[in-house]
Structure formats: structure tokens, C-alpha cells
C-alpha positions as CSV (number, residue, x, y, z in Angstrom):
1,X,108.9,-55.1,164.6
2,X,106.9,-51.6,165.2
3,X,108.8,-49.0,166.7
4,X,106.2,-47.6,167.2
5,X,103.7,-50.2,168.4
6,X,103.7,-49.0,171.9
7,X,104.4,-46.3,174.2
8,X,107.7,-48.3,174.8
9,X,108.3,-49.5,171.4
10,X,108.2,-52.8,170.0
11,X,106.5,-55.6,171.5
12,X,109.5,-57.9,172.1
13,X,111.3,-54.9,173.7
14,X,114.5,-55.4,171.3
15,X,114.6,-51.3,171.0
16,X,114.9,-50.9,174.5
17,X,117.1,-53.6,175.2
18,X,119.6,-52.9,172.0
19,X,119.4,-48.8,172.2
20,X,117.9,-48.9,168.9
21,X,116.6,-45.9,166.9
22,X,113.5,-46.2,165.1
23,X,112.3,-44.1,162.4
24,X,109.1,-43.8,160.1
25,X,109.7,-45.0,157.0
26,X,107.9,-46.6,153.7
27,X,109.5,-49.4,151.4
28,X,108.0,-49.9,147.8
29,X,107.9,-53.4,146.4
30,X,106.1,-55.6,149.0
31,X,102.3,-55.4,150.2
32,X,101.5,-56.1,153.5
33,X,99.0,-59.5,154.5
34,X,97.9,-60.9,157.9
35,X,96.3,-64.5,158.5
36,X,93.3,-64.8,160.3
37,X,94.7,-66.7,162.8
38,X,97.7,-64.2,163.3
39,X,98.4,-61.4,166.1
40,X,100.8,-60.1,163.6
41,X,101.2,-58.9,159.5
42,X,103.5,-60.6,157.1
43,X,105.1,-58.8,153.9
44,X,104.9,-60.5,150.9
45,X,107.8,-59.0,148.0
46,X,106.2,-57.9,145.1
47,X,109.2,-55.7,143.7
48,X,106.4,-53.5,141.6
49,X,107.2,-50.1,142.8
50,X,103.4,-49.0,143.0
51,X,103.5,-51.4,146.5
52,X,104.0,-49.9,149.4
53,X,104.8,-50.8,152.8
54,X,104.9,-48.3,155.5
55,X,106.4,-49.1,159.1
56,X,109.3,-48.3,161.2
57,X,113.1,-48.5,160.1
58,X,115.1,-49.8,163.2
59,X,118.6,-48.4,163.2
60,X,121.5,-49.7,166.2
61,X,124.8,-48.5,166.9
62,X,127.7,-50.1,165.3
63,X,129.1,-52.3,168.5
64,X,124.6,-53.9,169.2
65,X,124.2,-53.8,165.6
66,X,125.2,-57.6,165.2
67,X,123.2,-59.1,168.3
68,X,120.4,-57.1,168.2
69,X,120.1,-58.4,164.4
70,X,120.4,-61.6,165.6
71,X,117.3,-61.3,168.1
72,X,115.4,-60.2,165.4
73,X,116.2,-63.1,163.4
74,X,115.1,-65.6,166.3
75,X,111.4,-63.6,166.6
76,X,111.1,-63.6,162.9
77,X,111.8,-67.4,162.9
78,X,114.9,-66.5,159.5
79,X,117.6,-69.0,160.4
80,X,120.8,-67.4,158.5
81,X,122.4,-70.9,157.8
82,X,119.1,-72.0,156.1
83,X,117.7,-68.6,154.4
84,X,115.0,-70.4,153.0
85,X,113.4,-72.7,156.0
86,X,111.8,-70.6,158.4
87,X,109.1,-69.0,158.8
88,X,110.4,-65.5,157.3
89,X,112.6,-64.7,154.2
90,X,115.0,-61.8,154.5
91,X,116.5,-59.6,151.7
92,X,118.0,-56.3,151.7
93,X,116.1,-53.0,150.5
94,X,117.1,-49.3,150.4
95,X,114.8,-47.2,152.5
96,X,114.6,-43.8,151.8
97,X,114.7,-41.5,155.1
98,X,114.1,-37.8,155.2
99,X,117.0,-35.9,156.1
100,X,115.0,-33.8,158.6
101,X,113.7,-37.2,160.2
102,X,117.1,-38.2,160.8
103,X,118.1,-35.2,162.4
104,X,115.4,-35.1,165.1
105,X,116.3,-39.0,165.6
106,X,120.1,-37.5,166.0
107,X,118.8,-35.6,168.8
108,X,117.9,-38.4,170.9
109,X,120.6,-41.0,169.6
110,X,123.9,-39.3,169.6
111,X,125.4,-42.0,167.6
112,X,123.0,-41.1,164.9
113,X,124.5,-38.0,164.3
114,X,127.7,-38.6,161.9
115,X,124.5,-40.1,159.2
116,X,122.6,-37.0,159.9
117,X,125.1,-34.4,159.2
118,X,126.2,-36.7,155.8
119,X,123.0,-36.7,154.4
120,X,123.2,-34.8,151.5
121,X,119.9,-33.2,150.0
122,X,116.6,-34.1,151.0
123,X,116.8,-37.7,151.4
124,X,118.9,-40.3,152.6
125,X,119.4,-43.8,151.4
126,X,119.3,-46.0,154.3
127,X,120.2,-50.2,153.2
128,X,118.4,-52.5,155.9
129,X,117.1,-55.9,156.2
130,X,113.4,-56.6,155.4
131,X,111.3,-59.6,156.7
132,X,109.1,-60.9,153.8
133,X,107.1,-64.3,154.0
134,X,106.2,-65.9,150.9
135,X,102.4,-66.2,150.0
136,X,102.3,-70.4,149.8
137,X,98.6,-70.7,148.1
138,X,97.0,-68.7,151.1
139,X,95.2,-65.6,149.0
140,X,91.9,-66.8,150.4
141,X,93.1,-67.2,153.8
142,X,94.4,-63.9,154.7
143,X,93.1,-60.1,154.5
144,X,95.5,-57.5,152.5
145,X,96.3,-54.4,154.3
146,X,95.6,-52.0,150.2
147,X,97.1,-48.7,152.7
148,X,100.0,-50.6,153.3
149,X,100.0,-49.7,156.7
150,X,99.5,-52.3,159.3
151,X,99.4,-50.2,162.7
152,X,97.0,-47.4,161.3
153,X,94.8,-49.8,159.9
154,X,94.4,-51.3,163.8
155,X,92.8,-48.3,165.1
């Protein structure tokens, strides 16, 4: 899910609907596919460091948090009770967020504010979920995205 994929965010509308935040952000450790067949990318977990994905972070408040996670889940086709039987994986990663990018998202998001005024130094440490399929046998069948960049590599 982009959060920036459109003038009104993502193309399921679960930022508007959940009052999410979204933020810029890069991930090492997974490279980013798409099948030929596919409207839509796929990560695929490499955990080298020198692979990067870049994309959006999307941050709720405490009381959507749960839900909106949830709705994700269902568009991502990741069943909790069976982790390893749908269509996406999920494991948790620690995002690194500039401080001053938090801030400006503060701005917006009031509830965003307590993390911006406790990050500490330049950068903070932000632990989210992360969508990741696995590649199956399908090198041949799908084009790598090297920039790690899905959107920019669109236009």
C-alpha cells in the first residue's frame, strides 16, 4: 500500500478511511519484483542489507491501529491464523524515519506528535509490518524493480 500512489493516497483508500499517516521511508533486506500479469509489485526478503526497498511507512493512531491492520491483511491476502497460506508473508522490520520527516507528519496528525518530540537524534526507529511474497520458482516470470522503487520506476 502507497501512500503516496495518488493524490488521495492509496488505492484501496485504507489511509483515508483509518486516519492513517504515511511517510517516505526505505527498508533494507528485501528487493522489490512484479509479475507480468500483475497491477501490483511484490517484495521478496532477502535480509542482505545492500537491498533496498523504498515505499511509504503507514502509521495509525492507537484506538484504528488494530482494524485498519486487519484491512490490510484482507488486501494483502496474509491470513493471521495461517501465516504461511496466503498469498503474502508478513514479518516485522525496523524502519528508519528521519526525525524532521516525522515532525512535518506531526503537523498534520496531531497524534503523531508524542513520537516526534521523543525522537532522539537524527533518526527514529519505527517497528512495522512488511508484506513480502516468496519467489516460488518464478525468476523468469517477473521483472526486478534494481532502484528498489516501484512508484518512481512507473513514471
Amino acid at each position: 500500500l502507497r501512500g503516496d500512489f495518488s493524490e488521495s493516497g492509496d488505492r484501496w483508500g485504507v489511509i483515508s478511511r483509518t486516519g492513517a499517516a504515511w511517510l517516505p521511508a526505505s527498508v533494507s533486506g528485501f528487493k522489490l519484483f512484479q509479475e507480468e500479469t500483475a497491477f501490483y509489485p511484490f517484495a521478496l526478503q532477502t535480509k542482505l542489507s545492500e537491498d533496498v526497498m523504498h515505499g511509504t511507512l503507514l502509521v495509525w493512531p492507537c484506538d484504528n491501529a488494530r482494524d485498519a491492520i486487519a484491512a490490510c491483511d484482507r488486501i494483502e491476502g496474509f491470513e493471521p491464523k495461517s501465516p504461511e497460506d496466503g498469498l503474502y508473508r508478513r514479518t516485522v522490520v525496523d524502519v528508519p524515519v528521519p526525525a524532521d520527516v516525522l515532525r512535518k507528519a506531526s503537523e498534520d496528525k496531531g497524534w503523531l506528535a508524542s513520537a516526534a518530540g521523543a525522537c532522539e537524534g537524527e533518526t527514529s526507529i519505527i517497528r512495522a509490518f512488511l508484506y513480502h511474497q516468496p519467489m516460488d520458482g518464478r525468476e523468469r516470470e517477473v521483472k526486478h524493480f534494481p532502484g528498489g522503487d516501484w512508484l518512481q520506476a512507473q513514471s
